[in-house]
N, C-alpha and C positions, 0 to 999 in steps of 0.2 A: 489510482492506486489499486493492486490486484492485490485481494486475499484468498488464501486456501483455509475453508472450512471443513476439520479433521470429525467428522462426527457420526456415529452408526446407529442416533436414531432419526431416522425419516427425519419426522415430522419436524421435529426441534430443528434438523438441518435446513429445510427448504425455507422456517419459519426464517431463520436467522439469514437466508441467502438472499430470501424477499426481502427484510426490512434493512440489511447492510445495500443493495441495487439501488433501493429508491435515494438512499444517502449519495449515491455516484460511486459505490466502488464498482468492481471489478472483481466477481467473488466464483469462485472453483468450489464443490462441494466433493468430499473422497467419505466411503463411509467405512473402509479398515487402513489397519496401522501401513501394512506391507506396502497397498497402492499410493497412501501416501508417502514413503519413504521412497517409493521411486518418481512421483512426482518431486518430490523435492530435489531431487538427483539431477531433474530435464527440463525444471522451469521456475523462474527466478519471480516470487512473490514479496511483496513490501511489507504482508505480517503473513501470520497462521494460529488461528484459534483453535486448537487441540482438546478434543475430551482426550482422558487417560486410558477408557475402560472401551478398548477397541480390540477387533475381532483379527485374529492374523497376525494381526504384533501390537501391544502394548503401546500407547499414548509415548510411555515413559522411554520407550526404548526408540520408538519415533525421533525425539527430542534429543535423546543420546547419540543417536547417528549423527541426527545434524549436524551439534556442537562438533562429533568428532572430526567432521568433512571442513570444519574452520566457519561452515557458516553462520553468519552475525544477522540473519533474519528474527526480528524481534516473534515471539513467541510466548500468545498469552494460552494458559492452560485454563482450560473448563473442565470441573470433577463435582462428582455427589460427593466426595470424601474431602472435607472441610476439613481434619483434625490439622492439629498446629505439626505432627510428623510427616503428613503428606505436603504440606506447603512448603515445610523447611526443604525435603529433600528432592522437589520439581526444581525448586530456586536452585538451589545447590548442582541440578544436571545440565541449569542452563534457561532455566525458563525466567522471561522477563516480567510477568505479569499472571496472579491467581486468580479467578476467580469459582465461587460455590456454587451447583447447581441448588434451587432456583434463583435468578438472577433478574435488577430490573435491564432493561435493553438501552435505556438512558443513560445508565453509568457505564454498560459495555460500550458504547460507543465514544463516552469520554474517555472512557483506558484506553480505548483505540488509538483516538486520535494523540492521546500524550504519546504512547509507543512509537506512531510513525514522525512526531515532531523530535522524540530522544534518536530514532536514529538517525537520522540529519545533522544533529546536534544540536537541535532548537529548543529552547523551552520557553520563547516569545512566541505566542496564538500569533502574532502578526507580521509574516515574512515583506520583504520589500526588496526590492529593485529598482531604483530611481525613483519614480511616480508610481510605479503598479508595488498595488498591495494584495498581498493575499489572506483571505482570516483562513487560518486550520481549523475553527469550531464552525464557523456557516460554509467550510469551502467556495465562495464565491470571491472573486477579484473588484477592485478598483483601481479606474486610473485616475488622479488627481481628487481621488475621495467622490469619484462618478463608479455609479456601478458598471463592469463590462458586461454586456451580451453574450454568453456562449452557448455556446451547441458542447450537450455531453462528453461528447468525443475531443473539442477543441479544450471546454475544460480540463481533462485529465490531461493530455499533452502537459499545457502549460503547468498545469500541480505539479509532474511530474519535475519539469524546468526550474518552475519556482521552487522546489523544495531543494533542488540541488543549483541553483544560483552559481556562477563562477566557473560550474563545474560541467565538461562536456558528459555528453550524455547520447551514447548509442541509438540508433534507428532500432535493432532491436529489443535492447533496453523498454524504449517506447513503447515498441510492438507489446510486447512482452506483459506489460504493467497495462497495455490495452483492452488486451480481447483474452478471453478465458476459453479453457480446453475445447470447447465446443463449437468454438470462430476459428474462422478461418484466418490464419497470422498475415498479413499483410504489409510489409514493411513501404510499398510504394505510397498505401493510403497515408503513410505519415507527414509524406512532401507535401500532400492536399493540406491537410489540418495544419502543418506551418504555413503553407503558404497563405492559409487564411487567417490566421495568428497574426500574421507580421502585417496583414494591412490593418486588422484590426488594434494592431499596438504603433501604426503609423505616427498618431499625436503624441504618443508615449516615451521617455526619455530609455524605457526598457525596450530592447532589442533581441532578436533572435538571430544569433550569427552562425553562418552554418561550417563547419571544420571539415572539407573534403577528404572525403576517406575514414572519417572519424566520426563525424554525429552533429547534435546541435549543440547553442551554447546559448543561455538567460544571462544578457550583463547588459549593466549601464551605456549609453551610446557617449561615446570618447569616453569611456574608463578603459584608461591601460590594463 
């Protein structure tokens, strides 16, 4: 899961970039409004933590753009300015989620994880696929209630698979929600981490089918 951290002071940003990495995201740091607003234009993230009070263009106007370009990337807003009119009218431009600066990191990252499970449309911590389960709060996998083995990289693939279950899903999708502005895009490396996925979900009734021309697919083996 790849997030963009909207944020123009240092230190809080790197803080938050370090301890979102160790969790297994996929985290972008921008520190004014403007360069975020054309990252958002060039590169497709699964959330974005927003301060308001940014250099070159406004938090708020950030978020206004978005919404107006249609997109439905969930958007939680970080602000020193707690009163009950800044919150109504962030909600009110589009924003999914408030939070006050100072903040603990425990509860940021439970808002997280609710936000990326709302827009999937999940509000079950625990996705499945025949035998393989996924928890959204520990993000590790089991098959038949066995913990799997992954490598960082093969994790996020499948997160990305199991969160959209059914649903095909882009190599650059993949790509995309893999490696942050500073990596190098890769879409070949994605056939590797399938193809190591799929021996590893070999005992597993969950399958990764691949749609030629199209991407991958997370479904049960004989589900129509």
């Amino acid at each position: 899961m790849r997030i963009l951290v909207v944020e123009d002071n240092a230190e809080l940003a790197q803080w938050l970039a370090r301890t979102l990495r160790k969790e297994r995201y996929t985290v972008d740091c921008i520190a004014n409004g403007a360069d975020a607003d054309f990252a958002l234009k060039s590169e497709k993230y699964n959330l974005v933590i927003l301060d308001l009070g940014l250099p070159k263009m406004e938090g708020t106007e950030v978020l206004r753009r978005l919404r107006r370009r249609q997109d439905t990337t969930p958007v939680l807003v970080l602000t020193a300015n707690n009163s009950i009119q800044s919150r109504v009218s962030e909600l009110d431009e589009g924003a999914d989620d408030y939070m006050a600066k100072p903040f603990e990191i425990e509860e940021l990252e439970a808002r997280i994880r609710v936000l990326l499970r709302r827009s999937t449309g999940q509000s079950n911590p625990l996705m499945s696929c025949g035998d393989l389960v996924f928890n959204t709060n520990t993000r590790e996998f089991q098959i038949a209630e066995r913990p799997l083995a992954l490598t960082p990289r093969e994790r996020a693939v499948l997160e990305l698979l199991a969160r959209k279950t059914g649903t095909t899903v882009t190599k650059q999708a993949i790509a995309q929600s893999l490696f942050s502005l500073d990596e190098d895009v890769s879409t070949d490396a994605i056939e590797i981490y399938v193809h190591r996925l799929r021996k590893k979900l070999e005992h597993s009734s969950a399958k990764i089918m691949t749609l030629r021309g199209l991407g991958y697919l997370l479904r049960q083996a004989n589900h129509a």
